[in-house]
N, C-alpha and C positions, 0 to 999 in steps of 0.2 A: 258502421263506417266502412268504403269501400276500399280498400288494399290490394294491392299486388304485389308479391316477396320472389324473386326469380331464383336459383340455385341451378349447380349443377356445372357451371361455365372452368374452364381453366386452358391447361396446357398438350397441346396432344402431339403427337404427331403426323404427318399427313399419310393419307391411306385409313386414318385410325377414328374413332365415334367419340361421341362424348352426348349425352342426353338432357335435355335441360328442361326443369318443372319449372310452373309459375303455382304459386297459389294464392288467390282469385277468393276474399272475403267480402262478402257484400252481399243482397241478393240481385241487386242490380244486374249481376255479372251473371245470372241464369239465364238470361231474355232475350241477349245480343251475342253478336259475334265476340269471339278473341282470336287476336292475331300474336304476332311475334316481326318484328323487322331488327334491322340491324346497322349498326350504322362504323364505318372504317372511319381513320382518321383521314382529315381533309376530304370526305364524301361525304353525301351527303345522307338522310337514314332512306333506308329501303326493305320493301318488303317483301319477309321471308316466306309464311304460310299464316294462314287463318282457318279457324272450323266456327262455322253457323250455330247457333242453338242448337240448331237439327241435325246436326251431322255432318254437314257439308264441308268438304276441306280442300280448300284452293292454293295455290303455291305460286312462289314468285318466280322471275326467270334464274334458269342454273340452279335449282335446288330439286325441282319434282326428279322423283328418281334412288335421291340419295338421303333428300330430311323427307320426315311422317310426323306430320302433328296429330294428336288427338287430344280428346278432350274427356272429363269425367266429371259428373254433375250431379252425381247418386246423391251427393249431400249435400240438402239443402242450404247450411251454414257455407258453404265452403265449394270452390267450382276451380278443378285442375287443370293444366294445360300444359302439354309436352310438346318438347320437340327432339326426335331422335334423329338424329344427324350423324351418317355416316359418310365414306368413303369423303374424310373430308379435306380440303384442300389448302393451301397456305392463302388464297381470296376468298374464304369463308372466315379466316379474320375481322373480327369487329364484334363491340360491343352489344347482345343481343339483349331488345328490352320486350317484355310482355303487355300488352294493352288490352283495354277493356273495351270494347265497339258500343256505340252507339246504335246500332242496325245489323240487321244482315242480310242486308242488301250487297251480293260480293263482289260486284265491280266497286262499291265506296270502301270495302273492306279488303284493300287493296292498297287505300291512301289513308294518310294518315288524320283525315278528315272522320274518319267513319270509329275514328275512335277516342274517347273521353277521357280515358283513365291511363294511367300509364308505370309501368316498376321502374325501378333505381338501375337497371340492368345488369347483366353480366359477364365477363370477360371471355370469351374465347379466344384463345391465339394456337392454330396450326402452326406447326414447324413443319422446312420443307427436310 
């Protein structure tokens, strides 16, 4: 059965990192993309980075630069997905959830169309 468990989320201060794992049971979750979006209170969710089956890793706007997603997929049980997020800011506030893509085709994996599965997410909140 396919799952996503996110971890990692809390409280930081701005300027400061904080890293965040998804783990990705299924085998489903080898074949497609995963992403990561995020969503503030009263906005709407948006998307943060995604990595292709193959390597590929696209970013949303305000993020390339300072998050690096990657991904780890050595085990066949089980398919990882980071997000290392630095220099971060008090509008990188919001709840960040991990999803399971349908495709990786990366303009759909970009929206939340291009993805099936999704985690319970995780809190971030920068202080300024």
């Amino acid at each position: 059965q396919e799952q996503l468990v996110e971890a990692g989320g809390g409280l930081v201060q701005a300027g400061g990192s904080l890293r965040l794992s998804c783990a990705a049971s299924g085998r489903r979750f080898h074949s497609y993309g995963m992403g990561w979006f995020r969503q503030a209170p009263g906005k709407e969710r948006e998307f943060v980075a995604a990595v292709t089956s193959g390597g590929t890793t696209i970013y949303g706007d305000g993020v390339e630069g300072r998050f690096t997603a990657s991904r780890d997929a050595r085990d066949n049980a089980r398919n990882m997905l980071y997000l290392e997020m630095n220099s971060l800011k008090p509008g990188d506030t919001a709840e960040y959830y991990c999803a399971g893509g349908r495709t990786n085709h990366v303009a759909t994996l970009r929206t939340a169309r291009g993805y099936s599965f999704w985690g319970q997410g995780t809190q971030v909140t920068v202080s300024s």
